[in-house]
Structure formats: C-alpha cells, structure tokens
N, C-alpha and C positions, 0 to 999 in steps of 0.2 A: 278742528280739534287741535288747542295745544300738547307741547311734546308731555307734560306734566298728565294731563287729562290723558293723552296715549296708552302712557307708561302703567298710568293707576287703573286702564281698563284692563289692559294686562298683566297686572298685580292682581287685583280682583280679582279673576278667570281664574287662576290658578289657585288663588285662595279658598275659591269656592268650590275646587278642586280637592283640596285636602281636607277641607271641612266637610264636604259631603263622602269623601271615602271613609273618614271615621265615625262620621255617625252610621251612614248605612252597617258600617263594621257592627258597631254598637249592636244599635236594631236586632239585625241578624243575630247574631249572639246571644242578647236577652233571649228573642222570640224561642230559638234554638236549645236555649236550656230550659224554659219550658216546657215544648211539648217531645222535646226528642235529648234530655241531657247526656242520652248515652252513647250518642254519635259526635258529640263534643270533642274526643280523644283519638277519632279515627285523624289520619293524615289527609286523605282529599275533601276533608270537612274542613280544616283549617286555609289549604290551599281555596275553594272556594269559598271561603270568608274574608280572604284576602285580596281576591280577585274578581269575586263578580263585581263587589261596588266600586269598584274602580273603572273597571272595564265597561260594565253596563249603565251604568249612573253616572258617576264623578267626567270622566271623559267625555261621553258625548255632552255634558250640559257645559264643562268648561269650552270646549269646538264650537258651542253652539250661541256663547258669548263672545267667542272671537270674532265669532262673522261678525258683527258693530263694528270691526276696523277694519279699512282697505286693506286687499290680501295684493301682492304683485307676485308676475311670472317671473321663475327662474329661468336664467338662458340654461337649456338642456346642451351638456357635453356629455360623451361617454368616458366610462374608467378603463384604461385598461388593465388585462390584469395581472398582468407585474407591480401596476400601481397599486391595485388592490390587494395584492399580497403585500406587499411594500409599509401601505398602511394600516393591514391588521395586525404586523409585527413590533409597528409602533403603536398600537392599544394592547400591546400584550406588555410591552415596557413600561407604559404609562401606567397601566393596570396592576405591574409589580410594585411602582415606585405608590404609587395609590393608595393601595392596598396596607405598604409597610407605613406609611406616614398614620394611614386612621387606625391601625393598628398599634402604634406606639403613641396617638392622641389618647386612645381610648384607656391603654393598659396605665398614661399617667393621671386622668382621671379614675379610673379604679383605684389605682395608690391612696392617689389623696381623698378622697371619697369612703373610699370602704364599699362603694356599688358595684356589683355585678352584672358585667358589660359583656356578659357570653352575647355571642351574634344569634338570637332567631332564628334567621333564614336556613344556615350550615346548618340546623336542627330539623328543619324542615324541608332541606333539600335530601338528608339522608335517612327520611322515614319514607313507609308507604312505596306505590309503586315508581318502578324510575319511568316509567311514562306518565303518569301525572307530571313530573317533572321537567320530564322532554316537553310536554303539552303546552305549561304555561310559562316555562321560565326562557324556553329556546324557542320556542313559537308564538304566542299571545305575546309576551313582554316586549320583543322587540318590535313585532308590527305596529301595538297600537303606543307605545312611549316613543317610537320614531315618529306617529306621525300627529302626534299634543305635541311633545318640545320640539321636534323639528319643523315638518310641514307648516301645522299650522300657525306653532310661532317666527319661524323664520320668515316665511312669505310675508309676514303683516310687519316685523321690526327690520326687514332690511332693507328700509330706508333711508333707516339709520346711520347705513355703513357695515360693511362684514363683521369687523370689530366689535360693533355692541352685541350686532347678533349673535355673533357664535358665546361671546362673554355672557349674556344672558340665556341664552340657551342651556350652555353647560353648568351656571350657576342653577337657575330654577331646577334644571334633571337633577344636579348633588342635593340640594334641600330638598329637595321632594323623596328621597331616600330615606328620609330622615334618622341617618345615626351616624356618628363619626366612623365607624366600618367600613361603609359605603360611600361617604361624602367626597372623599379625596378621589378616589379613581374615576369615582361617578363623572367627577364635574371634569375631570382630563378627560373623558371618553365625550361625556357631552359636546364638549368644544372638540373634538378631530369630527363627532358625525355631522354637528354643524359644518364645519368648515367643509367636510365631502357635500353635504346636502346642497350648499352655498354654489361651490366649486362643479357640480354635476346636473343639480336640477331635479334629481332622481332619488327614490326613496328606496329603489332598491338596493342601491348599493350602502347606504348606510343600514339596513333593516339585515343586511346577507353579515354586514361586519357585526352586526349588536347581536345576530344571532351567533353568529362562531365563536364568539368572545365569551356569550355565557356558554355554548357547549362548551369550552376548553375550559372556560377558570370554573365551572359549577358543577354542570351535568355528569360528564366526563370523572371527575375526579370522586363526585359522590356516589354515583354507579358502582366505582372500580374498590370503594372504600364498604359500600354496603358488602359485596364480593366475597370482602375480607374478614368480617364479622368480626370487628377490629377489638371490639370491648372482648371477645376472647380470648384475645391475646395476652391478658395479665394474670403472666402465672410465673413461677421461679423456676419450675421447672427446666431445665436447657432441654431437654431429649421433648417435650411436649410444644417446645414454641420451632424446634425442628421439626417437627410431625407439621405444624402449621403452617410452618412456609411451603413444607413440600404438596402439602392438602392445598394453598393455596397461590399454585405459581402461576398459574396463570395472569390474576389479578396482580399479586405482584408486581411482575413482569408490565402487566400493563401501565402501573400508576409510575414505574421507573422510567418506562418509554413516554409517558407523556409530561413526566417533569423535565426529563432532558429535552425534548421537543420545545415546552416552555420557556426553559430556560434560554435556548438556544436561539429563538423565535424574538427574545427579551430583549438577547446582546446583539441581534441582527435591528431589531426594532431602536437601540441604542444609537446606533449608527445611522439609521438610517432619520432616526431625528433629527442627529447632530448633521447632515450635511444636505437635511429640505428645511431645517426651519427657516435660516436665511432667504430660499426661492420661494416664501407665503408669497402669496399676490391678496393685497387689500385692498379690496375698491372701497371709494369713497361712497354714500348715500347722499340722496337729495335734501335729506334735514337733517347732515352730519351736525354735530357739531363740535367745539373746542372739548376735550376732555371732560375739567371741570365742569362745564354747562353739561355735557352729556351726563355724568353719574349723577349729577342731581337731579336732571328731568327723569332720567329713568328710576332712581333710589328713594326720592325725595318728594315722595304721593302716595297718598292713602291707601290705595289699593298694593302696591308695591310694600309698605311699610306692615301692611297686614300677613300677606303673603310669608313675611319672614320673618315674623312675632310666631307665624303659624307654623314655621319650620321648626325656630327653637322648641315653640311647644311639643313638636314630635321628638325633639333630639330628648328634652328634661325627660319625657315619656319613656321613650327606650331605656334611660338611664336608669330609671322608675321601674 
C-alpha cells in the first residue's frame, strides 16, 4: 500500500466515524420524538444521544476499519510521576491558551455573523445529575477517545515518524470536536497525549491525564457552579446577594480554590513547556518522509480530503 492509499484509509476511518455518529444521532432523535417526545428535554436523554452512537456504533466500526492497516508495538517506558505531574500542568496551560484563542475565534465570528455561538456542552454539562456527568465526560470520554485517536491511530501512523503522528493525531481529535471552542485546546492536548502515548507505550497514562483535565476544566467547575444556583443571583438588591454568598460559601470557596489552583497549575505548566520543549526526542519512521512529500501523502487523498469536508460541516452546523 502507497503512503497516499495509507493516509486515505485513514481519512476514510474516521470519516465514517463522524458520518455514522450523526446519523445514528439523527435516528435516535426522530425515533425518540416519536414514541417518547417527552423525554426529549430530560438531560441524561441528551447525554445518551450524544454518546451511545459514538461510543457503541461510530468507534467500534471506525477500530474496525483500522485493522486493514499494519498496527506496530510501542517500546513500553514508564512515566514517572513527577513527570506526570509535570505534564498535566502543561495541559492545563495549553488548555488555557486553547481555550482563549477558540473563544476569541468564535466571539469574531459571532460579530461578523450575527450567529450565536453559545457552546452546547457548558449547557449540558450544568443540567441534570453531576454524575451523569462524572460518568461520560471524566470516565467514557477519555478511555474510549484515547484509545480511536491514540492507540489505534498512532500504532498504524508511526511509521511515519513521531512528528506526523502526534500532528495527526492532535489534528483529527480537534476536528472531530467540531466547533471553534474546542478546536484549539483539543488539538494542543491531542498532540501532548500522543506525544506521552509515543513516549511510553501505555494508554494509561494518557487516559489518567484526559481524565483530570476534564475533572478540572468541566466537572469540577460545573458541579461547584450548579452549588451556586448562579441564575439566582441577579437581583439589585446588595443585602440579598449577601444572604447568597453567605447561603453559599462553601461552593464559593470552592470554585476560588480551584481557579487559583488552575491558574497556578497554568503558570507552572508555562514554565514547564518553556524549558521541555527543546528536550522533545523525535524519532524518525521507516516511511518518513521530506515535509512537503509527507503533508501531501497524508492531506492529499480522498479519504483524508472527506474526513475534513466532514469537520467543516460539523463547524458550519454548530454555527447553525
């Protein structure tokens, strides 16, 4: 198999990947309004509308078009865990820096637009029970999206060299988010858990970091904000929004301790990119090849060229 033919089987994979999550979405929905349109509005109806066809359908049939391409063994090292602290303080930097770039992509498209680019998820993350939300977004999300964009794409593309790997990796995981919100931090975090996945061999330790990263920047903060009963708070009154703080200090207190943590975590994570990115170790692959020749075998194939037709259409959707 040329690199061309490679690339476009794993363009494809993934294409059929997004295509089958949103139809199954589809499906369900129609069927759902149906014979049950009153369950529509509950919040673990929306989480499993979101999540079975992904998880049950879309992924295992993408996996299962992988295997058509030779998988190789990672040499297994262990992390230790200084490193691993080390590293989740630089996903917590990345994840600010991320975060504020799709966040000011998005608010300049609103401008010139006139569309409304509220984020979904932060709506869905603060309804309904907070374990639903521990369940799929700090538990499912990270096991089975480490192991589609990590496992099983990095074992088949790093052949290629670390370099394309971890660059495809962290590209496919931000498009498959599909919305300028998530796109930025996505595709930094995607390229650190490659580059650990690369670097170790092991799925745990990338699977322990994508899991603490969304307790800190999702769970965590949505929890401590439902707490707060925050839409209560707009009143003029000064003597009633003091009744509130003291009604609720505990939450408070909490969401204070975990943004200084954050933040702190952020400027330690600052630093701590600033003096590892120079010490990367990039091994070379057995069908490296020159730059230009790599982006085009990889970019420049049907399956690959679908794959990202299929992204934008999730981005105009979200916008939509």
């Amino acid at each position: 198999m040329d690199d061309k033919r490679f690339f476009s089987r794993v363009g494809f994979s993934y294409f059929m990947m997004v295509v089958l999550t949103v139809a199954v979405q589809f499906l369900l929905s129609l069927l759902l309004s149906l014979i049950a349109p009153q369950a529509a509005g509950i919040p673990v109806t929306s989480w499993l509308l979101a999540m079975v066809p992904l998880y049950l359908v879309a992924i295992p049939v993408c996996a299962k078009m992988m295997q058509a391409l030779p998988n190789m063994q990672l040499y297994r090292n262990e992390m230790r865990p200084g490193q691993w602290i080390r590293t989740l303080c630089i996903c917590i930097f990345v994840m600010y820096v991320g975060n504020i770039i799709g966040n000011a992509v998005s608010a300049l498209i609103a401008q010139g637009t006139g569309l409304d680019l509220s984020f979904e998820l932060e709506e869905l993350l603060s309804q309904g029970s907070p374990w639903f939300t521990l369940l799929f977004s700090v538990v499912l999300a990270p096991v089975m999206e480490e192991l589609i964009f990590r496992k099983v794409l990095i074992d088949r593309t790093i052949v290629y060299g670390d370099k394309a790997a971890v660059v495809l990796s962290g590209l496919l995981f931000g498009v498959f988010h599909g919305n300028f919100h998530q796109f930025f931090y996505a595709f930094g975090l995607g390229c650190i858990f490659a580059y650990v996945y690369i670097r170790t061999g092991k799925l745990k330790y990338t699977i322990s970091l994508h899991m603490t990263v969304n307790m800190l920047g999702g769970f965590l903060s949505s929890l401590l904000l439902q707490q707060l009963n925050y839409s209560a708070w707009d009143t003029s009154d000064p003597y009633a929004y003091i009744d509130m703080m003291f009604n609720h200090a505990g939450a408070v207190l909490g969401l204070v301790i975990l943004e200084i943590s954050m933040i702190i975590m952020g400027i330690a994570g600052l630093i701590f990119f600033a003096v590892s990115v120079k010490k990367l170790e990039w091994r070379s692959g057995e069908y490296e090849r020159p730059f230009h020749e790599m982006a085009g075998a990889m970019f420049g194939n049907p399956g690959m060229i679908l794959f990202l037709l299929s992204g934008v259409c999730l981005f105009v959707l979200d916008m939509l």
